[in-house]
C-alpha distance (Angstrom), angle and dihedral (degrees) to the residues before:
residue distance angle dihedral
X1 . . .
X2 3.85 . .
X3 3.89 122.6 .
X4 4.12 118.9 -171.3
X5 3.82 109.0 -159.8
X6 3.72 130.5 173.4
X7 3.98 116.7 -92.8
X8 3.75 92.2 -119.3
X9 3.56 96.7 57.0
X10 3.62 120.6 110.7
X11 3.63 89.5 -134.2
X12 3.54 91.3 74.6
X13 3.63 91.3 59.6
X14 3.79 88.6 49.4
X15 4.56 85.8 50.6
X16 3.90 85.4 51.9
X17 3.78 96.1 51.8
X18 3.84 90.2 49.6
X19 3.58 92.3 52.9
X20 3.18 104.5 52.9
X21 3.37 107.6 43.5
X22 3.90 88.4 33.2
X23 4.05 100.6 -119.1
X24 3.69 137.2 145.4
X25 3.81 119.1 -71.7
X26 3.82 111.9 -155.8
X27 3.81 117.7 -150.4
X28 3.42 124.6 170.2
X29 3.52 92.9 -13.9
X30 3.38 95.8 -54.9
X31 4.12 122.0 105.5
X32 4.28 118.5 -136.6
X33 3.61 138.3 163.1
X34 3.67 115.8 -105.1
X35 3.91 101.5 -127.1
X36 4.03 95.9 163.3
X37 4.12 143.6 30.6
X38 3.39 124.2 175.0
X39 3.91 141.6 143.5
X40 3.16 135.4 -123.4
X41 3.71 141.5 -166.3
X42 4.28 117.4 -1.9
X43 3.71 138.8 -105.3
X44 4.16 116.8 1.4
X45 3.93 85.3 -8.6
X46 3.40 89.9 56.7
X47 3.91 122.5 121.0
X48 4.00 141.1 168.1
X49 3.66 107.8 -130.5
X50 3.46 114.5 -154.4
X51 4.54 125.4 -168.5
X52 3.92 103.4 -149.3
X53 4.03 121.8 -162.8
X54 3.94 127.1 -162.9
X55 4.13 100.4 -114.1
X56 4.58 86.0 -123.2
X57 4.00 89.1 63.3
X58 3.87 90.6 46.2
X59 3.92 84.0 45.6
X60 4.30 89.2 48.6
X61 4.38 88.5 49.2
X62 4.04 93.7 48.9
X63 4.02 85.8 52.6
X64 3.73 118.1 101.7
């Protein structure tokens, strides 16, 4: 799943956090990994872009 938020939200603060210390990210309800940030575009066009993954797929890679 990919989410696009605006860089002043304070949901992007929240994305960061999960990424780096690799915890759950609840949208809607639901709870992911954060795998990607980036951003895209500049001034009022401007938006963090963020790649989501359910936690059971990111389970599934780390298998052997």
């Amino acid at each position: 799943m990919i989410i696009r938020l605006l860089p002043n939200s304070p949901a992007v603060n929240a994305l960061c956090i999960c990424h780096e210390r690799e915890r759950l990210y609840r949208h809607n309800g639901q709870e992911y990994m954060v795998e990607q940030i980036s951003l895209i575009g500049d001034g009022q066009s401007a938006r963090v872009v963020a790649k989501l993954k359910s936690p059971f797929d990111v389970l599934e890679d780390k298998q052997y």
